[in-house]
C-alpha positions as CSV (number, residue, x, y, z in Angstrom):
1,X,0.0,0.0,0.0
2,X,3.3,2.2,0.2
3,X,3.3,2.8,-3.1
4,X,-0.4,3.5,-3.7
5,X,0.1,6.0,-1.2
6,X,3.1,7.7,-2.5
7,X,1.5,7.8,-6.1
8,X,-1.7,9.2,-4.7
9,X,0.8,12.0,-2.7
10,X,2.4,13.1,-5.5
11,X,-1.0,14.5,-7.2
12,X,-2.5,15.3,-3.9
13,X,0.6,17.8,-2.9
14,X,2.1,18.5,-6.3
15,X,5.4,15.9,-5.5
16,X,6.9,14.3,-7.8
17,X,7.4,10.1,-7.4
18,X,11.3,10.8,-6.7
19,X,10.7,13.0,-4.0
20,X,8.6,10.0,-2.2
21,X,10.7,7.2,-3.1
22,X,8.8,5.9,-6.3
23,X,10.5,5.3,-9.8
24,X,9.9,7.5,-12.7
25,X,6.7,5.5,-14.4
26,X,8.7,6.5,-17.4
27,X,11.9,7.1,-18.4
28,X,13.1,10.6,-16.8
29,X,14.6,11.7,-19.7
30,X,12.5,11.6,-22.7
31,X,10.3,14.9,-23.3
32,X,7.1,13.3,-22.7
33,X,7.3,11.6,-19.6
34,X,9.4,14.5,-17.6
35,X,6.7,16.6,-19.0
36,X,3.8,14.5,-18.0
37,X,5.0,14.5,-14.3
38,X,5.2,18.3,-14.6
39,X,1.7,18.4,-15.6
40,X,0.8,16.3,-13.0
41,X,2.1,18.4,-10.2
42,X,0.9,21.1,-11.6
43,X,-2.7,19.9,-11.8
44,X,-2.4,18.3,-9.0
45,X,-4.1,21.5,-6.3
46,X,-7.8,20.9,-6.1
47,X,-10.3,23.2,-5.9
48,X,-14.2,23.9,-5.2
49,X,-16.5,22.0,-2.5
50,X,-15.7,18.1,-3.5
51,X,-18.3,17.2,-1.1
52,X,-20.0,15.1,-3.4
53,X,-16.9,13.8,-5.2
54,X,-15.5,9.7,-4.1
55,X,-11.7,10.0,-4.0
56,X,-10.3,7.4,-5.5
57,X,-8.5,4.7,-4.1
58,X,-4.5,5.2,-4.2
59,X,-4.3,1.5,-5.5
60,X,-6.9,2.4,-8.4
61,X,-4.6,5.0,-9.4
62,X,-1.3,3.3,-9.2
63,X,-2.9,0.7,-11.4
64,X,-4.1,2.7,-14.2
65,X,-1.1,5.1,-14.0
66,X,1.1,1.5,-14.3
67,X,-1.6,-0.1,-16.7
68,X,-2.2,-2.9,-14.1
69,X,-6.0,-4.3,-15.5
70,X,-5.5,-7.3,-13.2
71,X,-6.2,-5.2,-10.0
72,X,-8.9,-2.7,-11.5
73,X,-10.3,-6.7,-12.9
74,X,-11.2,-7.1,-8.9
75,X,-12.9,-4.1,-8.5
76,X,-16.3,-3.3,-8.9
77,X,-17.3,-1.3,-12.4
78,X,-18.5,1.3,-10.1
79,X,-15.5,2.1,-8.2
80,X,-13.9,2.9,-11.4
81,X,-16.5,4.8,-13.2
82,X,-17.3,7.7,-10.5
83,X,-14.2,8.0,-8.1
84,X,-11.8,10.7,-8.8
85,X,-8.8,12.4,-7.8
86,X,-8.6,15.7,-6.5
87,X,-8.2,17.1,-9.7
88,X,-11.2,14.7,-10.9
89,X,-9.5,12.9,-13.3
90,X,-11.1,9.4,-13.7
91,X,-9.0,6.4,-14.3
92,X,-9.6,6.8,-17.9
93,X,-7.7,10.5,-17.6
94,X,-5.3,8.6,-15.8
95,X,-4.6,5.5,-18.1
96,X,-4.4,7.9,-20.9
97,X,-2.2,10.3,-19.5
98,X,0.2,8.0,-18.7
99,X,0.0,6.1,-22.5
100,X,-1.0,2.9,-20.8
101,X,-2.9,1.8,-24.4
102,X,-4.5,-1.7,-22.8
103,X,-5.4,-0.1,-19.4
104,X,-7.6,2.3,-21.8
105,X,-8.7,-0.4,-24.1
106,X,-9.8,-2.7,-21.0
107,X,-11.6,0.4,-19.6
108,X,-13.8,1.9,-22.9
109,X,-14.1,-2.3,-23.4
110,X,-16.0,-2.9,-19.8
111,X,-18.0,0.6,-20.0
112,X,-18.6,-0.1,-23.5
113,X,-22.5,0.9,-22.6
114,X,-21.7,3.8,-21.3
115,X,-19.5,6.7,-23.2
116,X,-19.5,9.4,-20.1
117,X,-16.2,8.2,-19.2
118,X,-14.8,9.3,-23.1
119,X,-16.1,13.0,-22.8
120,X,-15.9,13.1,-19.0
121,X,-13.8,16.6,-18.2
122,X,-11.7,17.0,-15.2
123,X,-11.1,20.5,-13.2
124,X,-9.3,21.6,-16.0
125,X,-11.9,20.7,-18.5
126,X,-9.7,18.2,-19.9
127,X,-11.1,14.9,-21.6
128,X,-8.8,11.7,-21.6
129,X,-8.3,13.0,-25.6
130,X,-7.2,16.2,-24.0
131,X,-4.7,14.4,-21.9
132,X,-3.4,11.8,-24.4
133,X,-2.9,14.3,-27.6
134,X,-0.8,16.7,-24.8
135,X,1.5,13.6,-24.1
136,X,1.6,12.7,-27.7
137,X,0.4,9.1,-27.2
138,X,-0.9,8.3,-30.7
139,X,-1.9,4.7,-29.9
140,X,-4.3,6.1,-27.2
141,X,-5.6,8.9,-29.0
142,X,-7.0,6.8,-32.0
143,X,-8.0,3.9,-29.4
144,X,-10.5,6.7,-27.6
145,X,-11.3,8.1,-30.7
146,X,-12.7,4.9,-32.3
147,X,-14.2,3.8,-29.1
148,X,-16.3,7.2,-29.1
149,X,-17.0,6.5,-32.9
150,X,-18.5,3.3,-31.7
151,X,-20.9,4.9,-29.1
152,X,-22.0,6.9,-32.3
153,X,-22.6,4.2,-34.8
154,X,-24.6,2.6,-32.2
155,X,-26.8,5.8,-31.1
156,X,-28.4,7.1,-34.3
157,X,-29.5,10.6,-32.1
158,X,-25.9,11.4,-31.4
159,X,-26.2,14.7,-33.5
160,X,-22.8,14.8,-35.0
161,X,-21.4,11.8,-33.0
162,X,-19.9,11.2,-29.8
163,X,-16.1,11.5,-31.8
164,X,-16.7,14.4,-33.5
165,X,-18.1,15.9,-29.9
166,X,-15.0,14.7,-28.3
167,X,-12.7,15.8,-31.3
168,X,-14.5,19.3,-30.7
169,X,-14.5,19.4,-27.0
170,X,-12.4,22.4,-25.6
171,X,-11.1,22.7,-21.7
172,X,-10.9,26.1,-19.6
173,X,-8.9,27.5,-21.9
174,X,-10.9,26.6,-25.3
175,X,-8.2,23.9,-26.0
176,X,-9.4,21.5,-28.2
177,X,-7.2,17.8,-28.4
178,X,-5.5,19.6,-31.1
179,X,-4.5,22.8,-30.1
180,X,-2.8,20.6,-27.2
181,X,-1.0,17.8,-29.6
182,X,0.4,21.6,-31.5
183,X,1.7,23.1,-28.4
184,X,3.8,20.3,-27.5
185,X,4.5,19.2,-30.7
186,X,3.4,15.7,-31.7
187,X,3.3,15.1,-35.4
188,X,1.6,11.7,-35.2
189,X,-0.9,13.0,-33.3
190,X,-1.9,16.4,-35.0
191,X,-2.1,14.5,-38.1
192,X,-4.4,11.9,-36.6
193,X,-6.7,14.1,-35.5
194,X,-6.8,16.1,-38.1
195,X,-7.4,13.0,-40.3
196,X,-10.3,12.2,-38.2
197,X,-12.2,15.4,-38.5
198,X,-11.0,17.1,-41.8
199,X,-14.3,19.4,-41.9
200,X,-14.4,21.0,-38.9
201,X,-13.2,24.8,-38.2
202,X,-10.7,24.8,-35.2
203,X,-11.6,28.2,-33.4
204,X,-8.6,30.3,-31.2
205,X,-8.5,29.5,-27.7
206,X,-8.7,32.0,-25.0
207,X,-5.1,33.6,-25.7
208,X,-5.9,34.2,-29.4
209,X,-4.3,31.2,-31.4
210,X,-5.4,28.6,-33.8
211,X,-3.5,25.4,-34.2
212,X,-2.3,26.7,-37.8
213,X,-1.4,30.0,-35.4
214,X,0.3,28.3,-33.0
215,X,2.3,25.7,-35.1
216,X,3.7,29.0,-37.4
217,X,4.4,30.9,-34.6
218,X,6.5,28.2,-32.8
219,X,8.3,27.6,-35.8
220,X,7.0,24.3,-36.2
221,X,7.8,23.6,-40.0
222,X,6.3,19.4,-39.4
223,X,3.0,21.0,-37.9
224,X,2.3,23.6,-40.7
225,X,3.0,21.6,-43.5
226,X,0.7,18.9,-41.8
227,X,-2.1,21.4,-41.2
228,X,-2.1,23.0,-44.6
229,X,-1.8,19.3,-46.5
230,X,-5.5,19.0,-45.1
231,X,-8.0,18.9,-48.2
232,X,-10.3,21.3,-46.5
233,X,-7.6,23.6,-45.6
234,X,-9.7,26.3,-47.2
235,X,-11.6,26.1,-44.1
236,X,-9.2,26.5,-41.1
237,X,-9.0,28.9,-38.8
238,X,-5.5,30.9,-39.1
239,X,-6.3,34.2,-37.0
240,X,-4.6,34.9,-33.9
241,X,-3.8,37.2,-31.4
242,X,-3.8,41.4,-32.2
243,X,-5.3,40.6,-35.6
244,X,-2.7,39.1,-36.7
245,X,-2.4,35.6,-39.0
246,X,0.1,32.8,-39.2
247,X,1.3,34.5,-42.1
248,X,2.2,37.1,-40.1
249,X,3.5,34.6,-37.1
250,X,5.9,32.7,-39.4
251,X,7.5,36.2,-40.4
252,X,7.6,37.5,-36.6
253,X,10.0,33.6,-35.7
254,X,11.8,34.2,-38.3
255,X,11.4,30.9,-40.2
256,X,12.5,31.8,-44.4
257,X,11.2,27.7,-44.5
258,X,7.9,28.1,-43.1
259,X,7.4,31.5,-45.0
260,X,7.8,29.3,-48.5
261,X,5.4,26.7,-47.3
262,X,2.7,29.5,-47.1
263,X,3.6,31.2,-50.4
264,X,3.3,27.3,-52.0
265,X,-0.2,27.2,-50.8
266,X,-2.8,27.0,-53.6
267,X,-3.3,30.8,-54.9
268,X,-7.3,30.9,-53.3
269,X,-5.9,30.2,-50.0
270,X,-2.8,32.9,-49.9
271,X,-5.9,35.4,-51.4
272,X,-7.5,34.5,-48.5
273,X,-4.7,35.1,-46.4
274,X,-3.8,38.3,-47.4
275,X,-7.5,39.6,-47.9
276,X,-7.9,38.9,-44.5
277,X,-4.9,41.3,-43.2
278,X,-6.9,44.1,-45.2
């Protein structure tokens, strides 16, 4: 139970598992995994009356955080469904966060009825896509996202689907999976999900910046050229903050490379650029 406890510590009080005598769940020195521990601690300070919330049991989250389906197997479906930690992630958050692909798989398998868990946001407003996209886990990204395509096969009232929904979903900061996968720089992933909603309009989030914004004005060359190879490309958002576009963000990072990739864009979509600076 040591460890349960020490895992459940470190999201509780913003430690990380070193500082409690735990190994890294990952390797410490990739990106993605010092990065997800960061996130961790930094989501871990609850907030708001959790009166009503069940917090979940440190050995539910060790297991998910470690993939370990063979102890959430001998709990009930209900412990796992509605307990939380204090930053309400469920143990799909956590599974997904932490890349554990057949810990999520088990899970959307077993609540296969129910698709709450797929869409269900934390304090941050984050869904398990949310989560996955920002650690650049590709494998779990397209395992939600076909689970969520499932629910909408099956329910013919689903509007424009449960994926689509979840694809669409933004957190407290009008993030959507995507604007997340850009920011940290995922390739697989941005592609993915742009792949699995081609049509839709991604909107800026609350500090001004579309994906297309955010990849130019990083300097992301990959990201751009991703974005802009989408058939609908006609139809993306490229506005961000001040008025400006990610025309204008690729000059500002100084990127000669990304500037060309703009000026090889079909001629309607450079008119539209540049009629929108006017």
């Amino acid at each position: 139970m040591l460890r349960g406890g020490g895992l459940w510590y470190c999201e509780r009080f913003g430690r990380s598992r070193e500082a409690v005598g735990l190994k890294p769940l990952m390797d410490p020195s990739t990106p993605t995994s010092s990065h997800a521990l960061e996130l961790q601690n930094l989501n871990s300070v609850s907030g708001g009356n959790q009166e009503n919330v069940t917090c979940m049991d440190p050995e539910i989250y060790v297991a998910a955080a470690e993939g370990d389906t063979d102890i959430l197997e001998r709990r009930p479906s209900a412990d796992l469904q509605f307990q939380l930690t204090p930053n309400h992630n469920t143990v799909l958050h956590i599974a997904a966060q932490f890349g554990q692909l057949n810990c999520v798989e088990w899970i959307i398998q077993r609540d296969s009825a129910d698709s709450s868990l797929l869409q269900c946001p934390n304090l941050k407003g984050d869904s398990p896509l949310h989560l996955a996209a920002r650690e650049g886990h590709v494998e779990v990204v397209e395992a939600l996202i076909s689970a969520a395509k499932t629910v909408s096969e099956r329910d013919i009232e689903s509007g424009i689907g449960a994926d689509k929904a979840m694809l669409r979903m933004t957190n407290n900061e009008n993030d959507t999976a995507l604007h997340e996968a850009v920011r940290y720089h995922h390739p697989e992933v941005v592609k993915l999900l742009i792949e699995k909603d081609p049509e839709f309009t991604y909107g800026v989030n609350f500090s001004g910046g579309t994906p297309l914004y955010m990849a130019a004005e990083r300097g992301f060359r990959d990201l751009v050229k991703i974005i802009i190879g989408n058939p609908n490309r006609d139809r993306l958002a490229h506005t961000g903050p001040m008025g400006r576009t990610a025309l204008h963000a690729a000059v500002i990072c100084h990127d000669p490379s990304t500037h060309i990739l703009f000026l090889n864009l079909q001629y309607s979509y450079v008119i539209d650029l540049l009629a929108s600076q006017v």
